[in-house]
VEXSE-896192 format. One record per atom (N, C-alpha, C): x, y negated, z. Coordinates in steps of 0.05 Angstrom, whole numbers, plus 5000, padded with zeros to 4 digits. Example, Ala and Ser with C-alpha at 12.3 -4.5 7.8 and 13.67 -1.06 7.14 Angstrom:
<recs>
526451145156524650905156526450665156525750455142527350215143525849995157
</recs>
This chain:
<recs>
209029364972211929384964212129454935213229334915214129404892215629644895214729774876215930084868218729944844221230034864223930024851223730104818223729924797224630154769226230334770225930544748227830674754230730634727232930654735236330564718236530784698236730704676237430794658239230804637241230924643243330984612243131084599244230914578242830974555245830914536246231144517248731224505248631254475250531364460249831524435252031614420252731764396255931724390255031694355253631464349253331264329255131094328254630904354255830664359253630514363255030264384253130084397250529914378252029914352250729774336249029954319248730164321247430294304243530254294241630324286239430294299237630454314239130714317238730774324237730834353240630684367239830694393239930344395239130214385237129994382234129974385233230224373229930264378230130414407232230614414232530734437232630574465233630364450233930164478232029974488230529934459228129804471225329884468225630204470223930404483223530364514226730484519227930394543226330184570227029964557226229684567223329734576221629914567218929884578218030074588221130234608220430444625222730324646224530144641225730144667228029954661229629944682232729864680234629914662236029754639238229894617240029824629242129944622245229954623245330054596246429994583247730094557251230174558252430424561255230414553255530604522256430474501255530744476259630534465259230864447262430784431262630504416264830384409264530204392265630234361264930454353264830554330263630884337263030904304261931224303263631374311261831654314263431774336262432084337261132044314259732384298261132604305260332814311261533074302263833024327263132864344266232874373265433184386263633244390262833414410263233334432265133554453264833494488268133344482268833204460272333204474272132954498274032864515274032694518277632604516277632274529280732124506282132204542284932284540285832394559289232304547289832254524292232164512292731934509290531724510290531384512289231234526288930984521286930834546283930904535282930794548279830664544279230364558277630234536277329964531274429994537273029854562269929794570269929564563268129404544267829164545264829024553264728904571262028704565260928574542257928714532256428614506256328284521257327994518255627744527253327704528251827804500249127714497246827824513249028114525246628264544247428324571247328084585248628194609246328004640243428114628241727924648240528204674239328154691239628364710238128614701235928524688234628864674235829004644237628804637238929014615241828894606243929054609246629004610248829234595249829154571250729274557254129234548254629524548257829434543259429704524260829594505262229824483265529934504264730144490267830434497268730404475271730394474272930544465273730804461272231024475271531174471270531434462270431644469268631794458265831804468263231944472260831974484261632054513263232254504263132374546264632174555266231944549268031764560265731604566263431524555261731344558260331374578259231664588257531694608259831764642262131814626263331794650264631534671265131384643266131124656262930974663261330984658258630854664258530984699258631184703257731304727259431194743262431234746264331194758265530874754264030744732265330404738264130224740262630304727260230174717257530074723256230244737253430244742253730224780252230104790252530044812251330214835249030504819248130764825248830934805248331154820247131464792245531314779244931324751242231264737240731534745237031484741235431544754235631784723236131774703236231834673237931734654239231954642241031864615239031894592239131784574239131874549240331794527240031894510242831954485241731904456242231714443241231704408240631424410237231394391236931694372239131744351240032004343242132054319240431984301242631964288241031934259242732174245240332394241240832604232240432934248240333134248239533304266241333424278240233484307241533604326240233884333239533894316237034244326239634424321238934674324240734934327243734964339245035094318248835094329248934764315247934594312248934304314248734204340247834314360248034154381250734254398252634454395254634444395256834244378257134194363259533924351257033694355255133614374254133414367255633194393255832884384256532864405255232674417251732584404249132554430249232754443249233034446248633164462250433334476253333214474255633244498254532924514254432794503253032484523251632604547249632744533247132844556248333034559249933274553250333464583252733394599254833064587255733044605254832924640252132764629250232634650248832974663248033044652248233364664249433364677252533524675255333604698254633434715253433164705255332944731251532924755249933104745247433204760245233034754245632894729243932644716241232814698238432704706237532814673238132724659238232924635239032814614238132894585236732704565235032794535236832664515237732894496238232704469237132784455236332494442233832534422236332464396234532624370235732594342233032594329233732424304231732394284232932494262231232634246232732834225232832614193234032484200234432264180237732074183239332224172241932064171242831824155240731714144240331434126240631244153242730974140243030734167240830614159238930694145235930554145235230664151234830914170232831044175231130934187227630984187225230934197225231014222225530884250224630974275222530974286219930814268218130634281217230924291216531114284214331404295216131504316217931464324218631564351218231504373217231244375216631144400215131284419212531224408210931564426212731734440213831874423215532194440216632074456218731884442221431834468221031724489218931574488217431514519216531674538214831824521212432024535215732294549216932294524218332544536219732484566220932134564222732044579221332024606219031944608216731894627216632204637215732344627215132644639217832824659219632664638223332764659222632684677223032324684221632244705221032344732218432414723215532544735217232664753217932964733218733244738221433264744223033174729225533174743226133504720229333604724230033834710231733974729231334274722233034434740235534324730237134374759240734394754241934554729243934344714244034424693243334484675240634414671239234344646238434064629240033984606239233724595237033864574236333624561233933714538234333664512234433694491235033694467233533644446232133374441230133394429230233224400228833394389228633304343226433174339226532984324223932984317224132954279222433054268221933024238221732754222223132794201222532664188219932534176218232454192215632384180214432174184211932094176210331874182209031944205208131754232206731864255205232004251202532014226200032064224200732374221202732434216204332764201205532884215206032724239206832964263205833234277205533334281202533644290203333524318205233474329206033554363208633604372208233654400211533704408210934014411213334194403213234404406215634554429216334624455218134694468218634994444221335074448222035304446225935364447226635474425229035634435230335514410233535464411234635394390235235714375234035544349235035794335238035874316238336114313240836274310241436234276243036024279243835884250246635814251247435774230250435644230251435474199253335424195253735224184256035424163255735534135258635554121259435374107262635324118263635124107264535214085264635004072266934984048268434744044271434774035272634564044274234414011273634174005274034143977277033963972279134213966281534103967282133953944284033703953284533463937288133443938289433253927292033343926291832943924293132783940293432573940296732343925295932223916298332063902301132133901301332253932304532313936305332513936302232703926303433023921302133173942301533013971300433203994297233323991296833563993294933673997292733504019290333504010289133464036286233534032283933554045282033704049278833554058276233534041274033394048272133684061271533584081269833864100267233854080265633984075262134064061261334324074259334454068258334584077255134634071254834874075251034894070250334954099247634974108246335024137244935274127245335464137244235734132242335854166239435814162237535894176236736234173237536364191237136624178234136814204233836624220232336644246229036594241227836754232225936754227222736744244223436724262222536684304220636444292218136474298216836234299217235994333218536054348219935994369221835764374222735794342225235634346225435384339226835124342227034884343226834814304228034994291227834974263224935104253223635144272220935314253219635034261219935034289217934764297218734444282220534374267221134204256220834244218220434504212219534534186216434584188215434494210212134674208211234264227213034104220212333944228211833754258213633914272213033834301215233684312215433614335217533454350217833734365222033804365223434004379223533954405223134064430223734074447225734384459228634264459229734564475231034504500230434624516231934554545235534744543237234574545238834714536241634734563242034884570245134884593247534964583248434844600251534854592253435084614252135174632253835404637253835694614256035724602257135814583257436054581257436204605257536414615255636584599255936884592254737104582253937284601251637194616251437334643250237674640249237694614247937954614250838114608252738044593255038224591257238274609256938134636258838144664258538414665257238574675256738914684258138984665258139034632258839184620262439034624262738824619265138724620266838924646265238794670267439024691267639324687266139494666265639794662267939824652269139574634271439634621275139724636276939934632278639974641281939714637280839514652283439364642286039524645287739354638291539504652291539224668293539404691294139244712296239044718
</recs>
């Protein structure tokens, strides 16, 4: 008996056309079943929102619609993508989501506003594994050829093993040539953040208005963390959940005397 492939969605919040999840997809292809549902425009910096004020538009890609790989653009955000895929789309659960590759990084407090990796913890909630991969290169030329390796091997090993409830995975890889990789390194996202600065402009008709910038400030010095392992050369691995909850501060929380 042939062993069933296993279905895979496959997302991103680039956009369909990006190349990113172009190399992602035909990674894909030589582990299993595609479905493709990804935005039809960029879709950076969405985080978890999803569209709850207008429609959403699924369309069939034509060119890709043969039985092992079948692709179609959202109107959308990312979590709109993995949700309408599950619920309209796909004719099972996929066996695996994954998300990218970004072009650009998702390591630390970026994987909060990122919105590959609301993709994958929305395939999470909905009890899916789920990996988004980012390549730390936000050029629309970026070089994907050295990712292949990881994103297979990582995607293969989900597979295998499968992930506890509520855990997606979050994975970087460096900017480098294959031969310059050291390895994959698991560890912990580290405790960084982003100060903005915001560069005000005053437009033709007099109205104020505002360009976001900002520096990335690493102050976590943990050989541990997803930014040590990506400046020391490695591919990030962080298993990351989304229950939100501050479980070590519940006790002290109830010590406290509310009013009634």
């Amino acid at each position: 008996m042939t062993q069933q492939k296993p279905l895979i969605l496959v997302t991103n919040d680039d956009g369909i056309t990006a190349p990113g999840i172009r190399k992602l997809i035909s990674i894909m292809q030589e582990i299993g079943d595609v479905v493709v549902v990804a935005p039809d425009r960029p879709q950076s910096g969405m985080g978890h929102a999803i569209t709850v004020n207008d429609t959403i538009y699924c369309d069939p890609v034509k060119e890709f619609q043969d039985e092992n790989h079948k692709e179609y653009t959202c109107s959308g955000t990312p979590a709109d993508c993995v949700k309408i895929a599950v619920q309209e789309i796909m004719h099972r659960k996929p066996d695996i989501c994954v998300s990218g590759i970004n072009h650009g990084s998702n390591s630390s407090i970026n994987v909060i506003y990122s919105g590959t990796m609301s993709a994958a913890v929305e395939a999470g909630v909905e009890g899916i594994p789920a990996i988004g991969f980012s390549l730390l290169d936000y050029s629309i030329d970026a070089d994907f050829s050295h990712c292949d390796t990881f994103v297979k091997s990582i995607t293969q090993e989900v597979l295998k093993n499968g992930l506890p409830k509520g855990v997606v995975l979050n994975v970087n890889i460096p900017k480098l040539k294959a031969g310059e990789i050291a390895g994959i390194k698991v560890g912990r996202q580290a405790k960084a953040q982003w100060v903005e600065d915001f560069d005000k402009r005053t437009n033709p008709m007099g109205r104020d208005y505002y360009w976001l910038s900002g520096e990335f400030v690493n102050e976590d010095k943990g050989e541990d963390t997803d930014e040590w392992a990506l400046a020391n050369g490695y591919v990030s691995v962080v298993p990351v959940q989304f229950d939100l909850t501050a479980h070590q501060f519940i006790n002290t929380l109830n010590s406290w005397s509310f009013n009634s």
